[in-house]
FILUM-580449 format. One record per residue (C-alpha): residue in three letters; x, y, z. Coordinates in Angstrom, 2 decimals, decimal comma. Example, Ala and Ser with C-alpha at 12.3 -4.5 7.8 and 13.67 -1.06 7.14 Angstrom:
! FILUM-580449
+------+---------+---------+---------+
| code |       X |       Y |       Z |
+------+---------+---------+---------+
|  ALA |   12,30 |   -4,50 |    7,80 |
|  SER |   13,67 |   -1,06 |    7,14 |
+------+---------+---------+---------+
! end
This chain:
! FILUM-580449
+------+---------+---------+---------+
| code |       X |       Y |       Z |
+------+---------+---------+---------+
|  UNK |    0,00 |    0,00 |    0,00 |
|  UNK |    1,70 |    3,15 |   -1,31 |
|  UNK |   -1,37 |    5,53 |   -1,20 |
|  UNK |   -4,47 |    5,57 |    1,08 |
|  UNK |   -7,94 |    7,85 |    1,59 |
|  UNK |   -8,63 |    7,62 |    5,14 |
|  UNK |  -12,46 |    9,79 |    4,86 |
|  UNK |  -13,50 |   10,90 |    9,15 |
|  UNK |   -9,43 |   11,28 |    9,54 |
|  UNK |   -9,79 |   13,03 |   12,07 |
|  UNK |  -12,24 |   11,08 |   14,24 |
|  UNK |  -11,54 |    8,09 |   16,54 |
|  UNK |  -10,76 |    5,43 |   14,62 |
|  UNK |   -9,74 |    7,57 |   11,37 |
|  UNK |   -7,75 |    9,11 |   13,15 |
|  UNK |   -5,94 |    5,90 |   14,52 |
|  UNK |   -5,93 |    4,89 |   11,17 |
|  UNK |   -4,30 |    7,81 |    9,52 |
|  UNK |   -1,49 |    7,43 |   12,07 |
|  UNK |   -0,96 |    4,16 |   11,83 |
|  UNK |   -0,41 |    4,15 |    7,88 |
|  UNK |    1,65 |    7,36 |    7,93 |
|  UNK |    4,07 |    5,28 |   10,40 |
|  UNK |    4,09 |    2,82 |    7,61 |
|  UNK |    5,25 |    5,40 |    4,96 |
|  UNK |    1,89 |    5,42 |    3,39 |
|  UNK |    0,89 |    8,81 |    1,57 |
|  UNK |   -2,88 |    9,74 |    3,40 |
|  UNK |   -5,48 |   11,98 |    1,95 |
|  UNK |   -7,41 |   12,52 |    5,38 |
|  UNK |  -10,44 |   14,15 |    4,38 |
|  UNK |  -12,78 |   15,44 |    7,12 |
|  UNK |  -14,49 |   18,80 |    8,03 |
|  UNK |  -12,05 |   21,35 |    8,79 |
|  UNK |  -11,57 |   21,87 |   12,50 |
|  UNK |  -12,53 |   24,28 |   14,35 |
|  UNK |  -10,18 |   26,10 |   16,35 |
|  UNK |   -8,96 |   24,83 |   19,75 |
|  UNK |  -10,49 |   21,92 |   19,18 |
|  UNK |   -9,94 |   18,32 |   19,45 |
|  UNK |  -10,08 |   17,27 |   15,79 |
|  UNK |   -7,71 |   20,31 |   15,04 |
|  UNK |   -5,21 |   19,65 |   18,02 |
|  UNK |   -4,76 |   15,93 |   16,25 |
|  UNK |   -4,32 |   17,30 |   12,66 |
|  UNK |   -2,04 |   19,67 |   14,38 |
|  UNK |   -0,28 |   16,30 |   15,45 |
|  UNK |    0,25 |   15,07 |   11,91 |
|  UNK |   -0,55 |   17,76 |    9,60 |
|  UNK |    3,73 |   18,22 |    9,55 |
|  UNK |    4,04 |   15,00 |    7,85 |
|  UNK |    5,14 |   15,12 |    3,96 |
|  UNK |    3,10 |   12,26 |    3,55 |
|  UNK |   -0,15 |   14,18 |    4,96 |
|  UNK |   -2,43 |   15,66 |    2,71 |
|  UNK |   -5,65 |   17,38 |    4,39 |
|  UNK |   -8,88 |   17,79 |    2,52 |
|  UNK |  -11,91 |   19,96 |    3,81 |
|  UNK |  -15,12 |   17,37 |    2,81 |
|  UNK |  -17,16 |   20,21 |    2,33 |
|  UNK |  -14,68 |   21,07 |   -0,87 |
|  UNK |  -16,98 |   20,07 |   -3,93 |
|  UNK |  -14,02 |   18,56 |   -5,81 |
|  UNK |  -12,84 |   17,01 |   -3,19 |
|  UNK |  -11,85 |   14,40 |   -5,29 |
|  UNK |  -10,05 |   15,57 |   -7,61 |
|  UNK |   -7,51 |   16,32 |   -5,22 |
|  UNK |   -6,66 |   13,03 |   -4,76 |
|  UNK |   -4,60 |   11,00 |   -6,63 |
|  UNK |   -6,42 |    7,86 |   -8,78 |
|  UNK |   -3,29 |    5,90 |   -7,85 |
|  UNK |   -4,58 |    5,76 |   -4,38 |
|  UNK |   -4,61 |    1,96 |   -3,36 |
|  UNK |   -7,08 |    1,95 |   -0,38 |
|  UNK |  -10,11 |    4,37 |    0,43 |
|  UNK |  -11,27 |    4,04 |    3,94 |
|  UNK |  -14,41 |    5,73 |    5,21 |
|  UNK |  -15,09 |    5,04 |    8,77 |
|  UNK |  -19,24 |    5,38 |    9,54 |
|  UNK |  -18,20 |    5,87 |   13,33 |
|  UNK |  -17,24 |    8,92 |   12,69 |
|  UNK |  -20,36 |    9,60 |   11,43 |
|  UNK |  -23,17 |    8,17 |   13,46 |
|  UNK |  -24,74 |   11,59 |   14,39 |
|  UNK |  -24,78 |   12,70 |   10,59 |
|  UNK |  -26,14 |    9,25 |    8,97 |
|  UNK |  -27,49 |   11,17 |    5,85 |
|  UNK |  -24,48 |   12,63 |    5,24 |
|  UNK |  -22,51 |    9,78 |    6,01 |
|  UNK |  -24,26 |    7,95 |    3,35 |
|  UNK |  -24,00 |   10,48 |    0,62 |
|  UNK |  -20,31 |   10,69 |    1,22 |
|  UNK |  -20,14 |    6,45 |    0,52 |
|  UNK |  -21,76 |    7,51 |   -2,25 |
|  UNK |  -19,32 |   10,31 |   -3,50 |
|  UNK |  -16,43 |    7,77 |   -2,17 |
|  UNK |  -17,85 |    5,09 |   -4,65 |
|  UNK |  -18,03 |    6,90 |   -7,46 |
|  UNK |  -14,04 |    7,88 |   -6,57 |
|  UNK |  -13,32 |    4,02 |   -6,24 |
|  UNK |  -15,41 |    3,29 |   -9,52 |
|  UNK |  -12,74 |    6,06 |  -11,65 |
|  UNK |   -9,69 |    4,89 |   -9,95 |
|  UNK |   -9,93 |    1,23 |   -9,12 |
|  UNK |   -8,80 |    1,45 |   -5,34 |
|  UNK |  -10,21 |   -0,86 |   -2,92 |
|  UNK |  -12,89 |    0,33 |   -0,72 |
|  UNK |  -13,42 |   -0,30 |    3,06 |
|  UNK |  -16,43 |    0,27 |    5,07 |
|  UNK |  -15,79 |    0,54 |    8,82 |
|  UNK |  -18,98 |    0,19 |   10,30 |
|  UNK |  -20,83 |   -1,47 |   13,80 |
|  UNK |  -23,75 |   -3,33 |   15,31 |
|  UNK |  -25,19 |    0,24 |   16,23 |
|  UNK |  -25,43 |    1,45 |   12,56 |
|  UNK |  -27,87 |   -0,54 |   10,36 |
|  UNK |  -25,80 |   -2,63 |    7,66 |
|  UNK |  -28,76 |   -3,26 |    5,10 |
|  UNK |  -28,18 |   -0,85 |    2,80 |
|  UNK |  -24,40 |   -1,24 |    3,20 |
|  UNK |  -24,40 |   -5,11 |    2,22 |
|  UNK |  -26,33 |   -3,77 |   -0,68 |
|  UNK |  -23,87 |   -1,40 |   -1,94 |
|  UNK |  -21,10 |   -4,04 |   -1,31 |
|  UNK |  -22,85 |   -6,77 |   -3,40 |
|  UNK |  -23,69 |   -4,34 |   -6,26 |
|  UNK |  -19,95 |   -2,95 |   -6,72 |
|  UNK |  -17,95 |   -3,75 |   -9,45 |
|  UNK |  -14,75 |   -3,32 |   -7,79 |
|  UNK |  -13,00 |   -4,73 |   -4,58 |
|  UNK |  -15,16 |   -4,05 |   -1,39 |
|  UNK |  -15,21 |   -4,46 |    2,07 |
|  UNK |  -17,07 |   -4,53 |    5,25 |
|  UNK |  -16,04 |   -4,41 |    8,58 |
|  UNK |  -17,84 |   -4,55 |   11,20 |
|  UNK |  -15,96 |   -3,20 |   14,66 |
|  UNK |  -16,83 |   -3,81 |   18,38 |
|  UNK |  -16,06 |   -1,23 |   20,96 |
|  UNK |  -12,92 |    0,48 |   20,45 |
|  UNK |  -11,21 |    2,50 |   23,58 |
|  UNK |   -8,19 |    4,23 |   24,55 |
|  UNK |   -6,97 |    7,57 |   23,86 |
|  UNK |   -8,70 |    9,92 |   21,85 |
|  UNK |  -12,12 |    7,46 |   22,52 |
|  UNK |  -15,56 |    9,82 |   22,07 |
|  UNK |  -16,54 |   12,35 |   25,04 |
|  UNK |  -19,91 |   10,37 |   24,66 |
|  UNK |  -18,76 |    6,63 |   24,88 |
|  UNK |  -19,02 |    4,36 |   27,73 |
|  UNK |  -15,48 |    4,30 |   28,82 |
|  UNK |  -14,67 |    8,02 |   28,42 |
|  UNK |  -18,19 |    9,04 |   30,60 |
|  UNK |  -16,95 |    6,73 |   33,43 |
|  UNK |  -13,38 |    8,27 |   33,38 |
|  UNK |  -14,90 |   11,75 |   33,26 |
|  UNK |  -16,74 |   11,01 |   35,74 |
|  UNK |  -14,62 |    9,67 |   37,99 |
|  UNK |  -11,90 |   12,77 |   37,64 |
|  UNK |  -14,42 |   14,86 |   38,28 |
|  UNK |  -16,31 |   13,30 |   41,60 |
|  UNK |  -19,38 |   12,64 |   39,31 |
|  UNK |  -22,08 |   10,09 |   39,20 |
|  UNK |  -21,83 |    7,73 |   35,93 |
|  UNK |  -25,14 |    6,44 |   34,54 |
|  UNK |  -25,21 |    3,55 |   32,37 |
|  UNK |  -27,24 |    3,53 |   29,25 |
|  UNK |  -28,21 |    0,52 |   27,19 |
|  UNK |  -26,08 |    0,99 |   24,27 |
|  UNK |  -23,32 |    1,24 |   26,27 |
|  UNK |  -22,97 |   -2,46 |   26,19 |
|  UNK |  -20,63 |   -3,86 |   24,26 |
|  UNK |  -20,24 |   -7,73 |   23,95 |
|  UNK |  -16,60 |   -7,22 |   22,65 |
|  UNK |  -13,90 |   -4,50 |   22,88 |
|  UNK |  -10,69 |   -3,66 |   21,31 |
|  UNK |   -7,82 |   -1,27 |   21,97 |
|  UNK |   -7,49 |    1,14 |   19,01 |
|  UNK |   -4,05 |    0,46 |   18,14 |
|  UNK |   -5,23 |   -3,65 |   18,33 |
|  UNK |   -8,48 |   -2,22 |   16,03 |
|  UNK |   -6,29 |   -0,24 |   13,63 |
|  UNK |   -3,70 |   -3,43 |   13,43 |
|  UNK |   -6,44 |   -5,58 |   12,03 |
|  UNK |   -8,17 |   -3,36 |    9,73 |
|  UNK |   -4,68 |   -2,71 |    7,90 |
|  UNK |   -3,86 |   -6,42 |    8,16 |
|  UNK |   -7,36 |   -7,75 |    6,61 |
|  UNK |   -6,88 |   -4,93 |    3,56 |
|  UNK |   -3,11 |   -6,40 |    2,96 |
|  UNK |   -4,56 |  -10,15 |    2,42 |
|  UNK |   -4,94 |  -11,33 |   -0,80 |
|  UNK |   -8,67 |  -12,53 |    0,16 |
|  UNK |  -10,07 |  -10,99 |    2,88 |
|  UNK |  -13,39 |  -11,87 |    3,48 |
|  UNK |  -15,95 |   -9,48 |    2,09 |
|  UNK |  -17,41 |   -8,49 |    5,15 |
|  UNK |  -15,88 |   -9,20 |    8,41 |
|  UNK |  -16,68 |   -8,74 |   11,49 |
|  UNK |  -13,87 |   -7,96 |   13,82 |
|  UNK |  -13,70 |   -9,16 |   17,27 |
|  UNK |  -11,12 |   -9,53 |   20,27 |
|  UNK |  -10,26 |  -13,45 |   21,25 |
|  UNK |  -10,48 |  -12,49 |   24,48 |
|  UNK |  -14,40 |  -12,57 |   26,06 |
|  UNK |  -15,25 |  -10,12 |   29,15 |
|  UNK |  -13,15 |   -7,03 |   28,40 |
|  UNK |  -16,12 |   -4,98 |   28,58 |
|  UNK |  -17,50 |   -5,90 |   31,91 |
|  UNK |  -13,53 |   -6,15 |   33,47 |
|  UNK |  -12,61 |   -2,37 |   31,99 |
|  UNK |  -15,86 |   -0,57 |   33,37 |
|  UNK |  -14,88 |   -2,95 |   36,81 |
|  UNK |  -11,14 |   -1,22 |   36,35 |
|  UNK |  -12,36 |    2,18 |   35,72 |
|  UNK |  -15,44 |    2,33 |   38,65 |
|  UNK |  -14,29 |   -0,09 |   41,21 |
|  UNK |  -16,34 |   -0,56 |   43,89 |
|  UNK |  -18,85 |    1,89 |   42,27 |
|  UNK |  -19,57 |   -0,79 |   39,54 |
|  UNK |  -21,78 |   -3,07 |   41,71 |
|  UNK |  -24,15 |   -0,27 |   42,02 |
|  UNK |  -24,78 |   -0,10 |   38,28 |
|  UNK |  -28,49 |   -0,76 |   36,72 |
|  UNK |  -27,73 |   -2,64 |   33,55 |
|  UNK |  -30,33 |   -3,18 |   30,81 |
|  UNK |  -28,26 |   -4,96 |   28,61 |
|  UNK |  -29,46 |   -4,55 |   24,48 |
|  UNK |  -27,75 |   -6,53 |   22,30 |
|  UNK |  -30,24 |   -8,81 |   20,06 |
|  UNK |  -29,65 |   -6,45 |   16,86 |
|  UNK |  -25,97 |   -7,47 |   17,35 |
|  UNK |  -26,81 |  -11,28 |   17,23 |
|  UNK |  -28,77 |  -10,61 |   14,51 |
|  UNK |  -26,75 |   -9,40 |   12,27 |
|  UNK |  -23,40 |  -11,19 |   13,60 |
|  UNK |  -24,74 |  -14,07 |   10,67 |
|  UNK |  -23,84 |  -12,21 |    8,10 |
|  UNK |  -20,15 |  -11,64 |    8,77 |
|  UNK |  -17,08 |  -13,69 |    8,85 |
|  UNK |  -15,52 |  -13,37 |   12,13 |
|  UNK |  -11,85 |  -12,11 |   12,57 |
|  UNK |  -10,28 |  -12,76 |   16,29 |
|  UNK |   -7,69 |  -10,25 |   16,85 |
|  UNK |   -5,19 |  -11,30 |   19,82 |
|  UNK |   -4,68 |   -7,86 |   21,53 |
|  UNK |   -1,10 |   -6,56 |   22,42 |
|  UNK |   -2,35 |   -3,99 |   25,01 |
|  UNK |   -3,48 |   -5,47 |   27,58 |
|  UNK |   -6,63 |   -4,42 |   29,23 |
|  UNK |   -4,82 |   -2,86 |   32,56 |
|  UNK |   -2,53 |   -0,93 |   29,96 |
|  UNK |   -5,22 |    0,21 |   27,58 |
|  UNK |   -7,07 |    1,84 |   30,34 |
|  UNK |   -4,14 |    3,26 |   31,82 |
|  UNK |   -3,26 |    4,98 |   28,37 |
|  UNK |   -7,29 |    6,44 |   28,17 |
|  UNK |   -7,16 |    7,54 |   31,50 |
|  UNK |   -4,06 |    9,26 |   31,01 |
|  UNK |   -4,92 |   10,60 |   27,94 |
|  UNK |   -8,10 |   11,92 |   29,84 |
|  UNK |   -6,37 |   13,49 |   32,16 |
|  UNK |   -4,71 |   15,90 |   29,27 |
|  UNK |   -7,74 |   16,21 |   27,92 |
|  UNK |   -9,26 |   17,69 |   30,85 |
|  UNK |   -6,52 |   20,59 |   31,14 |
|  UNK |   -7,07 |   20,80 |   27,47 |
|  UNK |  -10,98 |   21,80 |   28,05 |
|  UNK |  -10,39 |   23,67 |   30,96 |
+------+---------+---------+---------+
! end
């Protein structure tokens, strides 16, 4: 892989993503909104943006696309990123399609149980070039949403606040983001990967043992309601991919809550 799209670059797992392939010499276009200043997103891009092999792209730019070169080997477009804008998640796929259709580069869908994957399987089945679909569990560590589970319960705990559960906090499985970024690079480097995969940690329990790590004693007093049938549902459809984590869980955590720390001066 010599050339890459990485589209939400500068979200959680684009972001990952983006730095993971610039470590491996790959050229990235990251294309995302522009950030706003003293913000998150632009404190990352701030991060990378020095690298020669960095090339930003505002996604609101109408020839967006034409800025990138139809060399490019890989176009990623993570959904995460986009799960409070689904419309415009879904026009992008299609503007990212239409890229892949001129230029030939492989496609890959990062996607989740929470978002629904009908439509998605239907655009995968109905391209004419190489597609993908992968399907991700829980990702933590640094750089993990303000609004997801793991980040709350940090917050929370910094702060001397009370942490409330919700149902879709749940998460049967959960992977580190460096672990998460590892295996979405490895299953696009394989000669067949499997058209749509769903990508899972070969370890069992990491949810329930993190929150535990994060809350201590506070975690007994938790109401669960724990929602997961759509998950089952649609866990048919894809091939699964255990990934053997090298953080550990103890370390993972320790590297979020860190991070959160920073983050908290950041804000304040």
């Amino acid at each position: 892989m010599k050339k890459a799209v990485v589209i939400g670059a500068l979200g959680f797992v684009g972001y990952g993503l983006c730095c993971r392939l610039l470590d491996e010499g790959v050229f990235v276009y990251a294309v995302d909104l522009y950030p706003k200043e003293n913000s998150q997103k632009e404190e990352k891009m701030l991060r990378i943006g020095r690298n020669s092999n960095f090339q930003f792209i505002d996604i609101q730019e109408e020839d967006r696309y034409n800025h990138i070169s139809t060399e490019t080997d890989v176009s990623f477009i993570s959904l995460l990123e986009m799960n409070d804008t689904a419309k415009e998640g879904q026009e992008e796929l299609g503007n990212v399609i239409q890229f892949c259709e001129r230029s030939g580069s492989k496609l890959v869908i990062l996607t989740s149980h929470q978002i629904k994957n009908n439509k998605l399987i239907d655009y995968i089945n109905d391209c004419s070039f190489h597609s993908y679909l992968i399907n991700l569990p829980m990702i933590y560590g640094p750089w993990q949403p303000n609004e997801a589970c793991f980040q709350r319960a940090i917050m929370a705990e910094m702060n001397n606040k009370e942490f409330t559960i919700c149902a879709k906090d749940f998460a049967r499985n959960l992977l580190y983001i460096d672990d998460a970024v590892e295996g979405i690079i490895q299953l696009t480097k394989e000669s067949e990967p499997p058209v749509m995969a769903n990508l899972t940690n070969s370890e069992e329990g990491h949810w329930t043992k993190g929150l535990k790590l994060i809350l201590q004693d506070k975690f007994e007093r938790l109401e669960m309601n724990q929602e997961d049938e759509h998950f089952e549902q649609e866990n048919t459809l894809f091939t699964e991919v255990k990934i053997k984590g090298k953080i550990s869980l103890e370390e993972g955590i320790k590297k979020q809550y860190e991070h959160a720390k920073w983050l908290n001066n950041f804000i304040n």
